[in-house]
C-alpha positions, 0 to 999 in steps of 0.5 A: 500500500502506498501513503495515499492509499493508507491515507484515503482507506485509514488502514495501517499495516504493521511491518513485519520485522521477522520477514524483513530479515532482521538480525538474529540475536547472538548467543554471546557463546564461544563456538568451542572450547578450547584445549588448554581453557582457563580452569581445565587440566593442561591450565588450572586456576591460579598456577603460577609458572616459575621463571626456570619453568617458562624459560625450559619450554622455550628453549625446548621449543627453539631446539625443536624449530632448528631440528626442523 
């Protein structure tokens, strides 16, 4: 219906939002879970990774990049 014709037979129709292709509300959820997560067994809460420790596992990760 155009304005005029609105105009003259007094009737309103609604819009239809749903059928216009509105947005779907996101569900603000991860897609995954991830392997090594805050709180699961490879990364627990609160552990504190020792200088010595960080240190070890970089230098394993280099000797593992030159072995390549």
């Amino acid at each position: 219906m155009s304005q005029a014709e609105t105009a003259q037979t007094g009737k309103v129709t609604a819009m239809d939002y749903k059928a216009a292709g509105a947005p779907k509300i996101g569900k603000n959820a991860p897609r995954h879970a991830e392997h090594n997560a805050r709180g699961s067994e490879k990364n627990p809460y609160r552990k504190a990774e020792s200088k010595a420790e960080l240190l070890a596992r970089m230098k394993a990760a280099a000797e593992a990049r030159k072995g390549k």
